[in-house]
KOLTOR-631276 format. One record per residue (C-alpha): x, y, z; residue number from 0. Coordinates in nm, 4 decimals. Last residue first. Example, Ala and Ser with C-alpha at 12.3 -4.5 7.8 and 13.67 -1.06 7.14 Angstrom:
<tilums>
+----------+----------+----------+------+
!        u !        v !        w ! resi !
+----------+----------+----------+------+
!   1.3670 !  -0.1060 !   0.7140 !    1 !
!   1.2300 !  -0.4500 !   0.7800 !    0 !
+----------+----------+----------+------+
</tilums>
This chain:
<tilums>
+----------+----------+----------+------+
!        u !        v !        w ! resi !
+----------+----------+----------+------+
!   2.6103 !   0.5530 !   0.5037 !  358 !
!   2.3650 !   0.3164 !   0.3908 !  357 !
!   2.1121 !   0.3939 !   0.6493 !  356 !
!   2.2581 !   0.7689 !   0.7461 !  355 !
!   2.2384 !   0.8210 !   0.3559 !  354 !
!   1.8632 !   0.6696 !   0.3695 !  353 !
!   1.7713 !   0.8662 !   0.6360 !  352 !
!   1.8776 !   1.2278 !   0.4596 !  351 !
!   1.7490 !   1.0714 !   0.0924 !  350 !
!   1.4038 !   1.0693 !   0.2990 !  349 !
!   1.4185 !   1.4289 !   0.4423 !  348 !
!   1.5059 !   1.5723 !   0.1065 !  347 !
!   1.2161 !   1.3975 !  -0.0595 !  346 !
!   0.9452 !   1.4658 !   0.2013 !  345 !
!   1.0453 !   1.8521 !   0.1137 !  344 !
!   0.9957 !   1.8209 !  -0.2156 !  343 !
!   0.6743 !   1.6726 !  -0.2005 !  342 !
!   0.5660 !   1.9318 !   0.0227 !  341 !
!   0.7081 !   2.2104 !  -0.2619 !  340 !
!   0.4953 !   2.0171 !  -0.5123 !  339 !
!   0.1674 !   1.9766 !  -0.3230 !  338 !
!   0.1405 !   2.3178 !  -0.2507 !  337 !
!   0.2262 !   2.4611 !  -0.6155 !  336 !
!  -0.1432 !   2.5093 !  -0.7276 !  335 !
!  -0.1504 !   2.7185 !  -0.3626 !  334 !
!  -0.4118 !   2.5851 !  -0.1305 !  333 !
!  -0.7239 !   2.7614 !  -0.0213 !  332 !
!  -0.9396 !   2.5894 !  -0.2807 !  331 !
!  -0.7946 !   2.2744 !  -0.1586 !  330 !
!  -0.9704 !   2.3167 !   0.1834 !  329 !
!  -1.2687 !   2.3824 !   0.0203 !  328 !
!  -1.2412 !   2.1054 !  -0.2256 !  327 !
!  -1.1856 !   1.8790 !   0.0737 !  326 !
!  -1.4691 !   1.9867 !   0.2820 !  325 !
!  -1.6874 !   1.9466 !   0.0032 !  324 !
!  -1.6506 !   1.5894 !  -0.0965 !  323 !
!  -1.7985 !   1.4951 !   0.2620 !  322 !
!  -1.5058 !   1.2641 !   0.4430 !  321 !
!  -1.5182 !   0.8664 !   0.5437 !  320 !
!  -1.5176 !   0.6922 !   0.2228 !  319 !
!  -1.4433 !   1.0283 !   0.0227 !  318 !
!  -1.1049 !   0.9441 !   0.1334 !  317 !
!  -1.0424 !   0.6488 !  -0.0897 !  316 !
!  -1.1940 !   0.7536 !  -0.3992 !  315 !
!  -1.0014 !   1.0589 !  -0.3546 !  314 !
!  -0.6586 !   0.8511 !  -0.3765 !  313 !
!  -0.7987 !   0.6635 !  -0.6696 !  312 !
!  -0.8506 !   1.0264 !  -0.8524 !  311 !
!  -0.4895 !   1.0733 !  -0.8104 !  310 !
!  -0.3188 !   0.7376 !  -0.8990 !  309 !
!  -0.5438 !   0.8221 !  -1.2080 !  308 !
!  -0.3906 !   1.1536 !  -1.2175 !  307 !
!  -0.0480 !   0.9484 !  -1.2136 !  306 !
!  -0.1515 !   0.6959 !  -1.4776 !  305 !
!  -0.2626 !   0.9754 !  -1.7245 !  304 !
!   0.0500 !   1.1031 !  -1.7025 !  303 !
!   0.2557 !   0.8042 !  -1.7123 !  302 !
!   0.1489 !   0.7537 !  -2.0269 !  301 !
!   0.3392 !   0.3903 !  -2.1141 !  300 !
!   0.5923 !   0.2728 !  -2.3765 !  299 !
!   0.8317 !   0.0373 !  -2.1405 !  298 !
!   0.4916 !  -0.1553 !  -2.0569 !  297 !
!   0.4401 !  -0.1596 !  -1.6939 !  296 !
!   0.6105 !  -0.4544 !  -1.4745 !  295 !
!   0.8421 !  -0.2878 !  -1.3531 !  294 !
!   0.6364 !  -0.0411 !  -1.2210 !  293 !
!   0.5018 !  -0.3109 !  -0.9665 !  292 !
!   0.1623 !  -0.3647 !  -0.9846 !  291 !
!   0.0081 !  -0.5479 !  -0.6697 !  290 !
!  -0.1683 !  -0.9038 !  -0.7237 !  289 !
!  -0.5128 !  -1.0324 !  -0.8548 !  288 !
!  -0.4927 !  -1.0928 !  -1.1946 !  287 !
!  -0.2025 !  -1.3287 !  -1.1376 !  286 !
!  -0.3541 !  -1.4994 !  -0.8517 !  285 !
!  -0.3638 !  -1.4734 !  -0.4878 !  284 !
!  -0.7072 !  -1.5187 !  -0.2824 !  283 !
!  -0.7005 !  -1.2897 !   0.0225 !  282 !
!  -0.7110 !  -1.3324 !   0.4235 !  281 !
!  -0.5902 !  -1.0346 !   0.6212 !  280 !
!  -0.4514 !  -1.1916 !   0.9537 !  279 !
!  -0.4981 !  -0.9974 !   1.3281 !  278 !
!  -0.8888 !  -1.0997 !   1.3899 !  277 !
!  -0.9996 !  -1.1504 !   1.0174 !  276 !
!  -0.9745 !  -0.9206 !   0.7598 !  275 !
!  -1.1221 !  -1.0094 !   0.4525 !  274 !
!  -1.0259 !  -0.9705 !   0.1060 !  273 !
!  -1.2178 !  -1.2216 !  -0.1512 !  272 !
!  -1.4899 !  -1.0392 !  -0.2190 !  271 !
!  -1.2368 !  -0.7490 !  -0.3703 !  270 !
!  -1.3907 !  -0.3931 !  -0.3543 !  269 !
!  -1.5945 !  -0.1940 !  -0.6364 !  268 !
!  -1.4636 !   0.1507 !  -0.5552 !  267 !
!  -1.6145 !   0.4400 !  -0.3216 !  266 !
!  -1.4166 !   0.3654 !   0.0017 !  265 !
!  -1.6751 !   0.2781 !   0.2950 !  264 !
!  -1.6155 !  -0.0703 !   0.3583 !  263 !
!  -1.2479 !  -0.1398 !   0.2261 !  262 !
!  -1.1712 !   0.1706 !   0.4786 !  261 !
!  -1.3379 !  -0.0393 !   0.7548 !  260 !
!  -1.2103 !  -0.3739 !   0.6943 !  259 !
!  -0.8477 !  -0.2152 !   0.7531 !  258 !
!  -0.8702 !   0.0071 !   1.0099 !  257 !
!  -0.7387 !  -0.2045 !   1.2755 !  256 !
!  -0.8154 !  -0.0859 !   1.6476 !  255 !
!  -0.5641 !   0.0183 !   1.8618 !  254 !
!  -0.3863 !  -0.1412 !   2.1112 !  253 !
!  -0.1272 !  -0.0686 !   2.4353 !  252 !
!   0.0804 !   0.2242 !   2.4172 !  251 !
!   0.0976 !   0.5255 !   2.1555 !  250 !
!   0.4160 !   0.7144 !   2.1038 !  249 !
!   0.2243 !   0.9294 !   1.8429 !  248 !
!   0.4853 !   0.8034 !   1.5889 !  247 !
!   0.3868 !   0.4068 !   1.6985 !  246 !
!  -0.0082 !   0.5114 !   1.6766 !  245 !
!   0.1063 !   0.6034 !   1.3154 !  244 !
!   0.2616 !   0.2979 !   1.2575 !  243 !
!  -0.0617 !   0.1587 !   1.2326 !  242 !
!  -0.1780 !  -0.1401 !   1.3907 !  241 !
!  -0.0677 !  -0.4591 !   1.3470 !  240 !
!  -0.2048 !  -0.7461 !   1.0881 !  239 !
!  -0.0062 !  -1.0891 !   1.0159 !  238 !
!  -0.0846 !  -1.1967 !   0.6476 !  237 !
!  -0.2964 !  -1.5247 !   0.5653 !  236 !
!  -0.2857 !  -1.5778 !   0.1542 !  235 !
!  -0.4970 !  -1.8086 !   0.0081 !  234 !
!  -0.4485 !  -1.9677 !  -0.3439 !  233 !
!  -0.5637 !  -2.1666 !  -0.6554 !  232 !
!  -0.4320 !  -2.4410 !  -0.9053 !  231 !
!  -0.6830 !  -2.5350 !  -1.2258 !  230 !
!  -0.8679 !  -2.8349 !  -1.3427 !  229 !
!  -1.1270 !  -2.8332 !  -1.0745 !  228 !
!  -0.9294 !  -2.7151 !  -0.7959 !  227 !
!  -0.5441 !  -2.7717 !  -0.6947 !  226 !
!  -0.4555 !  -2.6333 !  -0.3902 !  225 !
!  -0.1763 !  -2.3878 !  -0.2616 !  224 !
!  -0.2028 !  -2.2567 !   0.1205 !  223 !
!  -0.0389 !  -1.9443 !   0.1574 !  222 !
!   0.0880 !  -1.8016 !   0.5050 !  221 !
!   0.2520 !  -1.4684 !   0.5452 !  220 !
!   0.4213 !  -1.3387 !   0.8878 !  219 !
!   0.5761 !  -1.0508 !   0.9266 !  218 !
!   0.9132 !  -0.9076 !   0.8146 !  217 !
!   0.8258 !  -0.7732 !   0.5007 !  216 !
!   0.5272 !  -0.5553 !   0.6074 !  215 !
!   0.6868 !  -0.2243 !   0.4562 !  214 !
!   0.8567 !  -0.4221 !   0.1981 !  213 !
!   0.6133 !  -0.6464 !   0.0277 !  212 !
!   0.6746 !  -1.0051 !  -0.0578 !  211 !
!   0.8097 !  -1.3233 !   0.0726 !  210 !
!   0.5665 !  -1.6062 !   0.0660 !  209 !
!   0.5958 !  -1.9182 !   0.3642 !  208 !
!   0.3892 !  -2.1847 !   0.2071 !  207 !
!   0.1034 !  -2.4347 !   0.2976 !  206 !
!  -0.0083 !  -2.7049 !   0.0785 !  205 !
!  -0.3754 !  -2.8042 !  -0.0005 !  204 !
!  -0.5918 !  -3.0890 !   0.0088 !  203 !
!  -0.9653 !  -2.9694 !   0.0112 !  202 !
!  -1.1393 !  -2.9932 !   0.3554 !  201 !
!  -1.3994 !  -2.7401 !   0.2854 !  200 !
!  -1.4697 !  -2.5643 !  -0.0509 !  199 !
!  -1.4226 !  -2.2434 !  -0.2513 !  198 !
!  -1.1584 !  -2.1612 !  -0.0199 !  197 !
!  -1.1955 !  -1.8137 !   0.2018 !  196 !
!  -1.3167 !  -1.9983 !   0.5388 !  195 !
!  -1.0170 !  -2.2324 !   0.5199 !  194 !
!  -0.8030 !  -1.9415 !   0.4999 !  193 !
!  -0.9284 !  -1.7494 !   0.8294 !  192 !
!  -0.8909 !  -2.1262 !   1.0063 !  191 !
!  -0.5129 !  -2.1679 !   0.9148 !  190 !
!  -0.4126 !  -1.8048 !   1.0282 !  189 !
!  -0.6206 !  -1.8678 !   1.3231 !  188 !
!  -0.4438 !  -2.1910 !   1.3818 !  187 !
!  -0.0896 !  -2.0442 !   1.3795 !  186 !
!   0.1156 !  -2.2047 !   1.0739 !  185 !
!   0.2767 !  -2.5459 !   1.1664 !  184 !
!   0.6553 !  -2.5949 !   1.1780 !  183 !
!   0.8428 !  -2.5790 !   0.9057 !  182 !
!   0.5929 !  -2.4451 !   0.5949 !  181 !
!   0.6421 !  -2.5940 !   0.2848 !  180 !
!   0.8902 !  -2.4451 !   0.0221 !  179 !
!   0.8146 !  -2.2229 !  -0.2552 !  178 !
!   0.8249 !  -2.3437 !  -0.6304 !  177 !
!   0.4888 !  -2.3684 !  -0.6411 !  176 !
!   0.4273 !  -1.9738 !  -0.6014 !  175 !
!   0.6956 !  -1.9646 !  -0.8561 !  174 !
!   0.5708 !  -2.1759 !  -1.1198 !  173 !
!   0.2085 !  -2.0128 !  -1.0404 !  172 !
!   0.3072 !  -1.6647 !  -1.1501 !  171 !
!   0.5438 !  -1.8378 !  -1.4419 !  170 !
!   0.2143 !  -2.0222 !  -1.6350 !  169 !
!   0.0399 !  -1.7004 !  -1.6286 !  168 !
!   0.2641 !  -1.5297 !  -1.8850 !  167 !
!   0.0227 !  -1.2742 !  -2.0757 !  166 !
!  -0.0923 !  -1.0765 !  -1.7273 !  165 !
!   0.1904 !  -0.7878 !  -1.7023 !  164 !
!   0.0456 !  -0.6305 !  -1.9380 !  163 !
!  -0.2920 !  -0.5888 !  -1.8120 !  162 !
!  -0.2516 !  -0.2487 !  -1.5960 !  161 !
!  -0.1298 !  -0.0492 !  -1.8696 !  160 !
!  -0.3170 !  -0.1692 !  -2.1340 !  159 !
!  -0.6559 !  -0.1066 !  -1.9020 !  158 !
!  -0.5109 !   0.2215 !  -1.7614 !  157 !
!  -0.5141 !   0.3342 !  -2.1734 !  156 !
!  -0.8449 !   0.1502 !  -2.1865 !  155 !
!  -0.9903 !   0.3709 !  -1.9304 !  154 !
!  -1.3985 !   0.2399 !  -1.9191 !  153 !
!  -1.5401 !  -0.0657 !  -2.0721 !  152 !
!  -1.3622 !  -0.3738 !  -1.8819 !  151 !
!  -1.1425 !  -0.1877 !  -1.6494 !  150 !
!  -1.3632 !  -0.0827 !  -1.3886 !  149 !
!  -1.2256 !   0.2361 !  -1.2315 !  148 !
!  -1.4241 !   0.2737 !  -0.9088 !  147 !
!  -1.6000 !   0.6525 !  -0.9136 !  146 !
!  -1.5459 !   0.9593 !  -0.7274 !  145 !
!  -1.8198 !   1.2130 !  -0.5674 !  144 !
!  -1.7352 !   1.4517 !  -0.9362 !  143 !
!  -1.5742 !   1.7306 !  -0.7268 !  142 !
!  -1.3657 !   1.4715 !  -0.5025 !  141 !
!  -1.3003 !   1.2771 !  -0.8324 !  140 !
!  -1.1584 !   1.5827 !  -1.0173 !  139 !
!  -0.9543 !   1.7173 !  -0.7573 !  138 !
!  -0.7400 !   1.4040 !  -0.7094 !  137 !
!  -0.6852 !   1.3987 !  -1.0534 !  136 !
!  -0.5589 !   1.7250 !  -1.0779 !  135 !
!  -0.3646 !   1.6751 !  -0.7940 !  134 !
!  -0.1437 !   1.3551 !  -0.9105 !  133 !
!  -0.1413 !   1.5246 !  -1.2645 !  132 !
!   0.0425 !   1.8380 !  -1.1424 !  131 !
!   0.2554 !   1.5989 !  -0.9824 !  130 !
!   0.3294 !   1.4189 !  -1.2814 !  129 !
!   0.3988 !   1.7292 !  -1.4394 !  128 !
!   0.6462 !   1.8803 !  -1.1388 !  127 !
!   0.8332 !   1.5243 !  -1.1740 !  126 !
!   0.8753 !   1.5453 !  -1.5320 !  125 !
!   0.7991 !   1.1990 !  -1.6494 !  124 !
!   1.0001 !   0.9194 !  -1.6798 !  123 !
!   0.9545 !   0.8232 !  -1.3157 !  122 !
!   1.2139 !   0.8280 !  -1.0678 !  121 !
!   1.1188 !   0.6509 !  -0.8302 !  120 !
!   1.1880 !   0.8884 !  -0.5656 !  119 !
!   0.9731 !   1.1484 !  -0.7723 !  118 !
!   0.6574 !   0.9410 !  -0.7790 !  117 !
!   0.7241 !   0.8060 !  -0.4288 !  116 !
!   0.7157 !   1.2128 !  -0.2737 !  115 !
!   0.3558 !   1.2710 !  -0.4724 !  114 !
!   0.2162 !   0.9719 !  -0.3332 !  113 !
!   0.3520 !   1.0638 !   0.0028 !  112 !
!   0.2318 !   1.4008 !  -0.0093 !  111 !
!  -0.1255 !   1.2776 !  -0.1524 !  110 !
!  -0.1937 !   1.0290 !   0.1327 !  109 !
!  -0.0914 !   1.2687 !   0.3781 !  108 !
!  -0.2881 !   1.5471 !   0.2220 !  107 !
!  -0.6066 !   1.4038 !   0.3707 !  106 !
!  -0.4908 !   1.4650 !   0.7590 !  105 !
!  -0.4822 !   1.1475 !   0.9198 !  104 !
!  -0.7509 !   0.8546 !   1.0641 !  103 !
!  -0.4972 !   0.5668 !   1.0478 !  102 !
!  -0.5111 !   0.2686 !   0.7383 !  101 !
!  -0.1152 !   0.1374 !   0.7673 !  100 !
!  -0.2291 !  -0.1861 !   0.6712 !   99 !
!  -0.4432 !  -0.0754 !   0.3500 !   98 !
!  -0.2431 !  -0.2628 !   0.0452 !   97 !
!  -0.3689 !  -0.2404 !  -0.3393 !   96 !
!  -0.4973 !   0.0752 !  -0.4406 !   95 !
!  -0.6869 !   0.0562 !  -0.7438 !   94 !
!  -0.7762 !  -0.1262 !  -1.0253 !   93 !
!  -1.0459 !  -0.3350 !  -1.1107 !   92 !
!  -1.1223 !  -0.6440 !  -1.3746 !   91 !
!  -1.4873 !  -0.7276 !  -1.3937 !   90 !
!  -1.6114 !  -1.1164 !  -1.2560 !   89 !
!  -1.9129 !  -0.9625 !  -1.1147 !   88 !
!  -1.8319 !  -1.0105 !  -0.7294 !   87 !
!  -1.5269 !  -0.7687 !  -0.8402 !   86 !
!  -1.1851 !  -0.9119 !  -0.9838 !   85 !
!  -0.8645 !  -0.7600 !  -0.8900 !   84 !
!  -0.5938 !  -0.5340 !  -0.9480 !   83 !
!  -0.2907 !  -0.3137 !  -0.8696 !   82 !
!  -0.1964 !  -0.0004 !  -0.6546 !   81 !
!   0.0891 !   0.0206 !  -0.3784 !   80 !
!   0.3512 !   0.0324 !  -0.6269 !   79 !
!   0.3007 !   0.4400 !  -0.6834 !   78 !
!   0.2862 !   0.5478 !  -0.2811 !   77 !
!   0.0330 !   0.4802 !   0.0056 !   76 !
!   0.1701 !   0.4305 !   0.3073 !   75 !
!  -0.1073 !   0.6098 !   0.5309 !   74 !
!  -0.3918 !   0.5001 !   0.3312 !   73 !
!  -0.6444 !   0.7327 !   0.4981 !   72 !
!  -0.9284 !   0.7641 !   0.6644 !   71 !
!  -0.9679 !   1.0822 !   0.6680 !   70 !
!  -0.9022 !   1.4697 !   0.8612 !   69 !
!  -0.9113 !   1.8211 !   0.7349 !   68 !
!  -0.6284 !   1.9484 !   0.6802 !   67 !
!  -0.3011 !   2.0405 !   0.8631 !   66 !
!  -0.0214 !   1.8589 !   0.6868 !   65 !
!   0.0665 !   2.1234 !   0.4054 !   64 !
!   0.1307 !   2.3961 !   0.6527 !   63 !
!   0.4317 !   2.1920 !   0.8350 !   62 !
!   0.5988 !   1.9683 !   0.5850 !   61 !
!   0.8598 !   1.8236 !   0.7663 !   60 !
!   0.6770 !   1.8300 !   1.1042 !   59 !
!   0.4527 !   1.6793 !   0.9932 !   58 !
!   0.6095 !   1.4309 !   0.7985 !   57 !
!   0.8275 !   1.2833 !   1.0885 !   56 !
!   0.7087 !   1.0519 !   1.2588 !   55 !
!   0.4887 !   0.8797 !   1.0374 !   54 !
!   0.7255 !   0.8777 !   0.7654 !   53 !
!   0.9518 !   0.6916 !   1.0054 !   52 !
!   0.7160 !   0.4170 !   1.0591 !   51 !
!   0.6091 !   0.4213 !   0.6582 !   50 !
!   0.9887 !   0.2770 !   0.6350 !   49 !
!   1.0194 !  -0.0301 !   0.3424 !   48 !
!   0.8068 !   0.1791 !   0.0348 !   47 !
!   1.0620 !   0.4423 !   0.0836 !   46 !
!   1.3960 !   0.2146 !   0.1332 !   45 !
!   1.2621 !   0.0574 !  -0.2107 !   44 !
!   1.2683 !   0.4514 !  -0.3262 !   43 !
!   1.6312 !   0.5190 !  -0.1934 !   42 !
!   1.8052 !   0.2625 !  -0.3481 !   41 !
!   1.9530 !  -0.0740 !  -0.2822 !   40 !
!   1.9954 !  -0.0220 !   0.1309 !   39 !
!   1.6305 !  -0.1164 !   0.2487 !   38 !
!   1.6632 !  -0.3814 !   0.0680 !   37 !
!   1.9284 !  -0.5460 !   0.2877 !   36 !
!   1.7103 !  -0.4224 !   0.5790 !   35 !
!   1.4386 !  -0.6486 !   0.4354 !   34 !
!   1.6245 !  -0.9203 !   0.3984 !   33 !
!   1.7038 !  -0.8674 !   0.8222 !   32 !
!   1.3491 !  -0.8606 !   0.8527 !   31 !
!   1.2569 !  -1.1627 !   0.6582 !   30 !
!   1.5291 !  -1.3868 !   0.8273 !   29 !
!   1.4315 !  -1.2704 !   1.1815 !   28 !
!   1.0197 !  -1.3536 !   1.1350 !   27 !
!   0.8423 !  -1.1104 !   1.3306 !   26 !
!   0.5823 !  -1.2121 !   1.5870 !   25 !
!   0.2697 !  -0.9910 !   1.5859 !   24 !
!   0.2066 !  -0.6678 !   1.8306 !   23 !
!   0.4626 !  -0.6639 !   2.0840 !   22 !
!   0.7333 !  -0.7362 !   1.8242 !   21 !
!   0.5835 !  -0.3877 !   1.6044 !   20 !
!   0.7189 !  -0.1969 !   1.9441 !   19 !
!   1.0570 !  -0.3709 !   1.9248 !   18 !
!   1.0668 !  -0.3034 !   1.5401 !   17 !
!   0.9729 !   0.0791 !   1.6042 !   16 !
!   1.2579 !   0.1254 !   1.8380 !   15 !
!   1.5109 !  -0.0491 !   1.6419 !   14 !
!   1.4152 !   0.1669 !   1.3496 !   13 !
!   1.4358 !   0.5054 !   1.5386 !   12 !
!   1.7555 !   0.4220 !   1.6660 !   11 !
!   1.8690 !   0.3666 !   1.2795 !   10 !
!   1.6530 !   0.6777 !   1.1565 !    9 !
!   1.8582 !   0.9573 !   1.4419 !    8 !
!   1.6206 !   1.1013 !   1.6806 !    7 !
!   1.5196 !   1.4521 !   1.6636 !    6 !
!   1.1783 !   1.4205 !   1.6316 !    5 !
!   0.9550 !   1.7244 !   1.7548 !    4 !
!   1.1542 !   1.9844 !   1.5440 !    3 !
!   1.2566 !   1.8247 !   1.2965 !    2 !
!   1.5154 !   1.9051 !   1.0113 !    1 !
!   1.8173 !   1.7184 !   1.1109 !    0 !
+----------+----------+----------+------+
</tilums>
């Protein structure tokens, strides 16, 4: 093994993690063990699935490239954590999609892992390229102050890209319908955060157990379906913890979720209906509101441009809590090839766990 500092084989390092998440939010046995089966299909899925082990180990992987100046960061932020939503004006926005592992951390974390997903997932494009583009995005928004991409008039190659996979509506609800009812009864604050989100009180409404995600797959999600004024709509409750990081930096007791705070100061038009309340994150779910999976992309797609807009995102993010010139400065000081070789590195270290995993 490569590290220094963490020596400890991934599988014990997995059971530990789960027993420390279990102190935090009840885990759901059936989800976790699907989620292990997941974990085995291929090595970018087993990515998305293990932040916890990222956390432990990617400084010491990448040593020069993770001391920086600190953000607020994404933490597990890679290329199927980004999607859309509607703004409180209605406009379609994209950007990055899931904030529970939100941890004060150097800046380049975010842009490592970014960097390290792009090549696990073996994107069509040449993996030095889309880095490139990763970076050079990154450093354009930081020297520019950033700026939210609305859809509607701006980045109509991002727009095609991004809307594709919204021409067969009728399926996204036939399958959230199609999920059964809830056994025994949600926890009440679960319950009360979603009553607060629905566009009125004491409507009729069905409540769901959804399966999605990897990295939280394993935790509890509550959706309560309801038919409004000629249409169907839904609520999602999720189960928050804190970071994994405070996990990797064998931290005890609580911590305080970051989660409200990095949708507050992030420079991008945010989502009225996200909210984080106590331990749940309450959200409406609909098609034009849900994470993009690469999958669902059109097979003819510039992956270029989408990377450096992955990029610019990523700085939209940080320059939330961080003064656009201590960034550039520290970037300035950086080798063009910095970001690649770290990358790199990440990569070897992850196909390493994920041969002990499967092996």
């Amino acid at each position: 093994m490569l590290y220094a500092n963490n020596r400890m084989k991934f599988v014990k390092a997995t059971a530990k993690y789960e027993a420390w998440l279990a102190q935090h939010l009840r885990l759901l046995p059936q989800d976790l063990n699907l989620k292990h089966e997941q974990m085995r299909l291929a090595v970018f899925p087993f990515m998305r699935a293990t932040y916890y082990r990222w956390a432990q180990i990617w400084k010491d992987v990448c040593g020069e490239a993770a001391r920086a100046p600190t953000v607020l960061a994404v933490g597990d932020l890679h290329v199927e954590n980004f999607g859309t939503w509607r703004d409180i004006e209605g406009r379609l926005i994209w950007g990055i999609n899931d904030l529970d592992e939100a941890w004060p951390l150097p800046y380049t974390n975010d842009l490592v892992r970014l960097a390290t997903s792009a090549l696990l997932s073996e994107m069509a494009c040449e993996g030095k390229l889309g880095i490139e583009a990763i970076l050079n995005g990154y450093q354009e928004a930081i020297e520019t102050g950033g700026r939210p991409f609305a859809l509607a008039e701006h980045h109509p190659s991002l727009r095609e890209m991004a809307t594709a996979r919204l021409h067969e509506h009728e399926k996204y609800w036939e399958k959230l319908h199609a999920l059964s009812d809830v056994g025994e009864g949600p926890p009440a604050g679960a319950l009360k955060a979603i009553a607060r989100l629905m566009p009125e009180q004491g409507l009729p409404c069905r409540i769901v157990h959804r399966v999605a995600g990897l990295g939280s797959l394993g935790r509890e999600r509550y959706v309560a379906l309801a038919e409004w004024r000629g249409g169907s709509i839904a609520r999602e409750a999720k189960a928050l913890a804190p970071s994994a990081c405070l996990w990797a930096a064998r931290g005890k007791g609580t911590a305080p979720l970051h989660y409200q705070e990095i949708l507050d100061t992030a420079v991008r038009c945010g989502d009225p209906f996200v909210r984080v309340r106590r331990n749940w994150l309450v959200r409406r779910l609909a098609p034009d509101c849900s994470r993009i999976e690469l999958s669902m992309l059109p097979k003819e797609r510039d992956e270029i441009r989408l990377l450096h807009a992955m990029g610019m995102e990523t700085a939209n993010v940080h320059l939330g809590s961080r003064k656009g010139r201590a960034l550039a400065k520290d970037l300035k000081n950086r080798s063009r090839s910095w970001l690649f070789q770290a990358a790199r590195k990440m990569e070897k270290a992850v196909r390493a766990d994920w041969q002990e995993w499967t092996g």
